[in-house]
Each structure stands twice: as C-alpha cells, then as structure tokens.
N, CA, C and O atoms as CSV, one atom per row, in Angstrom:
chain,resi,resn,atom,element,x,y,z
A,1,UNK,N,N,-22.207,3.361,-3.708
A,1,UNK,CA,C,-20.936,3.463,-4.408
A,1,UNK,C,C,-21.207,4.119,-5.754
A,1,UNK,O,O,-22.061,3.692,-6.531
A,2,UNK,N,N,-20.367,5.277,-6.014
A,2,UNK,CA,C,-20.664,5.659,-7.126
A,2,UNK,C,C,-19.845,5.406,-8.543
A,2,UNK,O,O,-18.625,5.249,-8.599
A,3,UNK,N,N,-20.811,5.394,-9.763
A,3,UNK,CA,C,-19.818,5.066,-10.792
A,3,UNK,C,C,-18.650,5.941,-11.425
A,3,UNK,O,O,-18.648,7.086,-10.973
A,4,UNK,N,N,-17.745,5.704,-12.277
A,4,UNK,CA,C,-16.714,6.915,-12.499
A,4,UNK,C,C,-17.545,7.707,-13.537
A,4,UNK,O,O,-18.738,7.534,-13.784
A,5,UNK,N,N,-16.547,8.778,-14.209
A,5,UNK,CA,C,-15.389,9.001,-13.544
A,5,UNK,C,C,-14.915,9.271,-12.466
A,5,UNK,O,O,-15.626,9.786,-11.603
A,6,UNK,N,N,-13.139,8.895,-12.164
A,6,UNK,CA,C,-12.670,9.213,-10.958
A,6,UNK,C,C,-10.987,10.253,-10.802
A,6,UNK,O,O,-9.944,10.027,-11.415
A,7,UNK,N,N,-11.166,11.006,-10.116
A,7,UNK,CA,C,-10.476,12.085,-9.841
A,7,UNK,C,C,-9.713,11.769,-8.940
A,7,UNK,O,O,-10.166,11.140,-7.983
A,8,UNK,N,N,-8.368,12.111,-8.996
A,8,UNK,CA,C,-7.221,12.397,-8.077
A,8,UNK,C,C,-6.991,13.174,-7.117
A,8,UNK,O,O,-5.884,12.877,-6.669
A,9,UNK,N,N,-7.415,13.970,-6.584
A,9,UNK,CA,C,-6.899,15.223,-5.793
A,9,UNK,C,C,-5.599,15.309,-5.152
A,9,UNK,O,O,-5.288,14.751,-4.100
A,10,UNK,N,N,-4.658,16.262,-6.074
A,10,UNK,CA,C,-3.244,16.424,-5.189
A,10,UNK,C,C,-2.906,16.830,-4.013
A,10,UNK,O,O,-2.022,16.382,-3.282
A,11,UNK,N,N,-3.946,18.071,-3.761
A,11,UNK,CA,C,-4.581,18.578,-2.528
A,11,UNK,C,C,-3.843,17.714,-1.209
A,11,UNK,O,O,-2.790,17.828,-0.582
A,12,UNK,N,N,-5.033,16.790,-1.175
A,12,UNK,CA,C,-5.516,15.675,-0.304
A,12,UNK,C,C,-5.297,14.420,-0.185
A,12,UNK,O,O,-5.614,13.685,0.750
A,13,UNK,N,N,-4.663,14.133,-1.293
A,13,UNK,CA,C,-4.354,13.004,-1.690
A,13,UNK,C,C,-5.799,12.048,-1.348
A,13,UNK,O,O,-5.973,11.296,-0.389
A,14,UNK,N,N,-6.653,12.333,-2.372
A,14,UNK,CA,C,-8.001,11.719,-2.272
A,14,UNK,C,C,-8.632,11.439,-3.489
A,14,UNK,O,O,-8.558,12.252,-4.410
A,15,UNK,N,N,-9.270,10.339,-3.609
A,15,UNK,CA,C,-9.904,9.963,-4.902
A,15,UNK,C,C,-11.642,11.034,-4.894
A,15,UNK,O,O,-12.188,11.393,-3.851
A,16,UNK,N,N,-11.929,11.193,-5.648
A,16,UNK,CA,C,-12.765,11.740,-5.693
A,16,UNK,C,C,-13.649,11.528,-6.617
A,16,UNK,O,O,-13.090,11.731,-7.695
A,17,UNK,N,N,-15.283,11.075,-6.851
A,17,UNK,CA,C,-16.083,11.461,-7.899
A,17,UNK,C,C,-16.175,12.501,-8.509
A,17,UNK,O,O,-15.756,13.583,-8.099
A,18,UNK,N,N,-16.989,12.212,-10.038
A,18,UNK,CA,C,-16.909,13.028,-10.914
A,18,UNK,C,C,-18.174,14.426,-10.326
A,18,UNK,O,O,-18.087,15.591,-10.715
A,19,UNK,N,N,-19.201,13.941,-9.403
A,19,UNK,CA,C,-19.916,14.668,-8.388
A,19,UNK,C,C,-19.663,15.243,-7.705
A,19,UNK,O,O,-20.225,16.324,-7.531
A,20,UNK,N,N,-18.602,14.773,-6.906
A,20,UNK,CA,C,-18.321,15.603,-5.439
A,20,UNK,C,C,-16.361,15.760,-6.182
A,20,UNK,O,O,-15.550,14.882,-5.886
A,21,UNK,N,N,-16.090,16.546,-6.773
A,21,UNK,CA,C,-14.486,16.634,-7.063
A,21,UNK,C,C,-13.957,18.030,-6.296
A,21,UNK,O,O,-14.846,18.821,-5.979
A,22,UNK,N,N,-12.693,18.356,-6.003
A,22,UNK,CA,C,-12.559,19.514,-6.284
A,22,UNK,C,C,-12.272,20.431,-7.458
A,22,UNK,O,O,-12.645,20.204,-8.609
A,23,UNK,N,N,-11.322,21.872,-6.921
A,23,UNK,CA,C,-11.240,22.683,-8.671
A,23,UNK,C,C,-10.020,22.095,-9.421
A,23,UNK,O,O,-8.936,21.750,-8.950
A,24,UNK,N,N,-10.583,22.054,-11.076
A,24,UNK,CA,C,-9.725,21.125,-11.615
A,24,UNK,C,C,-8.593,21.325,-11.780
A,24,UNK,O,O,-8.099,20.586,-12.632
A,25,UNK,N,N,-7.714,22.248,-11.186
A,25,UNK,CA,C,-5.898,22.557,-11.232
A,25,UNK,C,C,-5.742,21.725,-9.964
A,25,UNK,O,O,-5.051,22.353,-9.161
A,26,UNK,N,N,-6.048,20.795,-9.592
A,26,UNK,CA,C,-5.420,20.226,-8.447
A,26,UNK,C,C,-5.916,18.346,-8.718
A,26,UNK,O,O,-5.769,17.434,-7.905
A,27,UNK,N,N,-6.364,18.285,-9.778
A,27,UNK,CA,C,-7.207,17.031,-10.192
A,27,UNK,C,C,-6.304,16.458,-11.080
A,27,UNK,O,O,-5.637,17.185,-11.817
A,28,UNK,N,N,-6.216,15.479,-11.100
A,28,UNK,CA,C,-5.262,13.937,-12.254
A,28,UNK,C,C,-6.301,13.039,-12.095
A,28,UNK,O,O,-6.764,12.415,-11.140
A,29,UNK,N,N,-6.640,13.165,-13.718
A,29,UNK,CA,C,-7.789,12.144,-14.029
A,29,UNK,C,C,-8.542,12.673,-15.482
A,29,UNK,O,O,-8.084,13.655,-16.066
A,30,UNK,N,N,-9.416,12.135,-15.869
A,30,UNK,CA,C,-10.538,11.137,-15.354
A,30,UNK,C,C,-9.965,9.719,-15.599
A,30,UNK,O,O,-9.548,9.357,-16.699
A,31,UNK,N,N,-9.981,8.745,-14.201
A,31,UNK,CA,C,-9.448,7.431,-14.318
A,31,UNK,C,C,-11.523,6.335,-14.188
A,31,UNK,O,O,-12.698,6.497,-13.857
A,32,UNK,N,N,-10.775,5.569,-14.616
A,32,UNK,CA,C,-11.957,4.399,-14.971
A,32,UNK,C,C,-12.701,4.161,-13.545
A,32,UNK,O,O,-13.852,4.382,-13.169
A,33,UNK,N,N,-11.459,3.573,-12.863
A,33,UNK,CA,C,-12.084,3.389,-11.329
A,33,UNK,C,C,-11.134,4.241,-10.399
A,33,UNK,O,O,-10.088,4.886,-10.459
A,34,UNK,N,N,-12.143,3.852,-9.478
A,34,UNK,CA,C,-11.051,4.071,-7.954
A,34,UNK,C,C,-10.043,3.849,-8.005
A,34,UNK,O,O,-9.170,4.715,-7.952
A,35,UNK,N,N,-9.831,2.654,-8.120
A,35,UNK,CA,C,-8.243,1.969,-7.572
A,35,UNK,C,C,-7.264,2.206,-8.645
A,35,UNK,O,O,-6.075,1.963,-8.436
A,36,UNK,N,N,-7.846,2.856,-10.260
A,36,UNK,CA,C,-6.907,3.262,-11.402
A,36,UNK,C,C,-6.431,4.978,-10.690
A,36,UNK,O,O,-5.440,5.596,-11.081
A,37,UNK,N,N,-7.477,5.529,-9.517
A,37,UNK,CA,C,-7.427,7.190,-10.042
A,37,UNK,C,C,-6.872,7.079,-8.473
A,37,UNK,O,O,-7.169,8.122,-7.891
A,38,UNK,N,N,-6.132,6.112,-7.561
A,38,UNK,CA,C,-5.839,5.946,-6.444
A,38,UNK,C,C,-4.118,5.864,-6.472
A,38,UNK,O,O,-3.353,6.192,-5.565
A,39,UNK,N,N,-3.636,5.087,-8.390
A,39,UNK,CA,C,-2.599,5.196,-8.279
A,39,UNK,C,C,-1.953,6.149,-9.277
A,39,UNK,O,O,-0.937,5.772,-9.860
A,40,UNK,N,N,-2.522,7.494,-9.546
A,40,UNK,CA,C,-2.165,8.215,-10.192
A,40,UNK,C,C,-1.266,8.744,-9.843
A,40,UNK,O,O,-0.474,8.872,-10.777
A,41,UNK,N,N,-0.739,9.371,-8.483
A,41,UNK,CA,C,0.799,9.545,-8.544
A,41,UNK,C,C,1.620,8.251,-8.949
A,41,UNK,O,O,2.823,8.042,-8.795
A,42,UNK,N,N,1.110,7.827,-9.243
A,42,UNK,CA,C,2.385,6.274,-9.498
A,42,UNK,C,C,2.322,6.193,-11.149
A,42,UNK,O,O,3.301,5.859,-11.816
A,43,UNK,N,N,0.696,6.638,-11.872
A,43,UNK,CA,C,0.942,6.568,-12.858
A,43,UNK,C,C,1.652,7.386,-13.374
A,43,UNK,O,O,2.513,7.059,-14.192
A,44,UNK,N,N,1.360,9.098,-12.863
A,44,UNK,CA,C,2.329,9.994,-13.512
A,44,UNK,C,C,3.418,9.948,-13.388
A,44,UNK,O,O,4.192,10.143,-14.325
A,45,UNK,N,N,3.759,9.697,-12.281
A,45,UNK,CA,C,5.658,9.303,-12.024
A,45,UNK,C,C,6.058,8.623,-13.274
A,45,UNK,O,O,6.809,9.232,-14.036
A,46,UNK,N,N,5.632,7.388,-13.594
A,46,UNK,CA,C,6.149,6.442,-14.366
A,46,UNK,C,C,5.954,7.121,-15.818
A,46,UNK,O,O,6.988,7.155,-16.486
A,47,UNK,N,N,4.907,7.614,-16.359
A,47,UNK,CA,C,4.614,8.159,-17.346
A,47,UNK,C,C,5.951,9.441,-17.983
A,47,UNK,O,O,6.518,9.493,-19.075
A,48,UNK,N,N,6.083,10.405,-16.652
A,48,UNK,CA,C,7.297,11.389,-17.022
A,48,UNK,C,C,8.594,10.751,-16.905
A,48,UNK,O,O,9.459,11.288,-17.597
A,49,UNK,N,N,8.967,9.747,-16.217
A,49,UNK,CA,C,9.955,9.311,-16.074
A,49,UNK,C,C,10.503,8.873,-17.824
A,49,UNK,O,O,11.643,8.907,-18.289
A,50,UNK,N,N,9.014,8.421,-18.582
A,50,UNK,CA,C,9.163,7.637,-19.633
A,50,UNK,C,C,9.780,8.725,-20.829
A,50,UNK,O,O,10.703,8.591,-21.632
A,51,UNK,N,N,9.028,9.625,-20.618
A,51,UNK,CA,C,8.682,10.906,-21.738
A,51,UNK,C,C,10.275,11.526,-21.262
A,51,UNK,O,O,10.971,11.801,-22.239
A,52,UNK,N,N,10.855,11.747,-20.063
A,52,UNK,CA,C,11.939,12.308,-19.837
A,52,UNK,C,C,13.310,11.149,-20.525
A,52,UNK,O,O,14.131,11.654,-21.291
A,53,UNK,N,N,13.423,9.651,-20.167
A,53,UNK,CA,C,13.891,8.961,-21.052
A,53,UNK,C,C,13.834,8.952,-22.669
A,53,UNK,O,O,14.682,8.252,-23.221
A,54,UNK,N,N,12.781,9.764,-23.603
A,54,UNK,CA,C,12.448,9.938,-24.730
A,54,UNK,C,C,13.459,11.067,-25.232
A,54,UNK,O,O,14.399,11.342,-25.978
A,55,UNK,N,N,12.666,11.463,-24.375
A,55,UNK,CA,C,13.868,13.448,-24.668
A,55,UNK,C,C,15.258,13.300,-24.716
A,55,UNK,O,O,16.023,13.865,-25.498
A,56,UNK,N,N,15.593,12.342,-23.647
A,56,UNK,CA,C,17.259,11.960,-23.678
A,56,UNK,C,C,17.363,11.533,-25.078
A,56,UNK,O,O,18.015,12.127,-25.936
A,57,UNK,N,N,16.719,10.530,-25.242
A,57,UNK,CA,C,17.572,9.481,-26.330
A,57,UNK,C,C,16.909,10.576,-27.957
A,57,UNK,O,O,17.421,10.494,-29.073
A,58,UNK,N,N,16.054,11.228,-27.695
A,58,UNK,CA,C,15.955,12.369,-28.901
A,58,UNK,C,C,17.084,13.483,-29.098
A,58,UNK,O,O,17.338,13.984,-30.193
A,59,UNK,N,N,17.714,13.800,-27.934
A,59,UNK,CA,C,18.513,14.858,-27.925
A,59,UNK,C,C,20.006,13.966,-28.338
A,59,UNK,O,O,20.792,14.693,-28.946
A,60,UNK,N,N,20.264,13.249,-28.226
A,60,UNK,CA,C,21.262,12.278,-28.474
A,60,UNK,C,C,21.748,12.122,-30.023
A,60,UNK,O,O,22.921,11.958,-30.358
A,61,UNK,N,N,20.212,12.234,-31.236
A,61,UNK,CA,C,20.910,12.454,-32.421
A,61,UNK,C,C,21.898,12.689,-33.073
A,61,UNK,O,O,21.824,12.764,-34.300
C-alpha cells in the first residue's frame, strides 16, 4: 500500500498515486488519503456550489 499523495483521475474515475498518476489536466488533488482523493467529485461539487452561493450574495450589493 502506498503512501500519499493521492490523485483523482476524471478520466477513469480512479484514485491514483503520486507514482503511478496520470497527465495532470485530468487530476483533482493532491488529497491526504485514498478515501479523501476518492471523494473528490463530491468535494468539488460542494466546494463550487459554495463559491457560486458567494458570487450570488456578492452580486446582490
């Protein structure tokens, strides 16, 4: 088992080491572990969802 970092691949939807990754336009990461860089579509979802709620309530001034 190898240690992180750990890579996303959008590709493939595959976690990947910082050893064996693919090219980095298709990578979300570097996550701590596996199971952090496993729910990176879930983190980014939630993350833009947040930043897109920001923009609203900025444009609102």
């Amino acid at each position: 088992m190898s240690a992180g970092p750990f890579f996303y691949d959008t590709r493939t939807g595959e976690v990947q080491d910082e050893q064996h990754r693919g090219p980095s336009k298709y990578l979300l990461g570097p996550y701590a572990t596996r199971e952090e860089a496993q729910r990176a579509p879930e983190l980014a979802r939630a993350r833009t969802e947040a930043e897109d709620l920001r923009d609203e309530e900025e444009d609102d001034w």
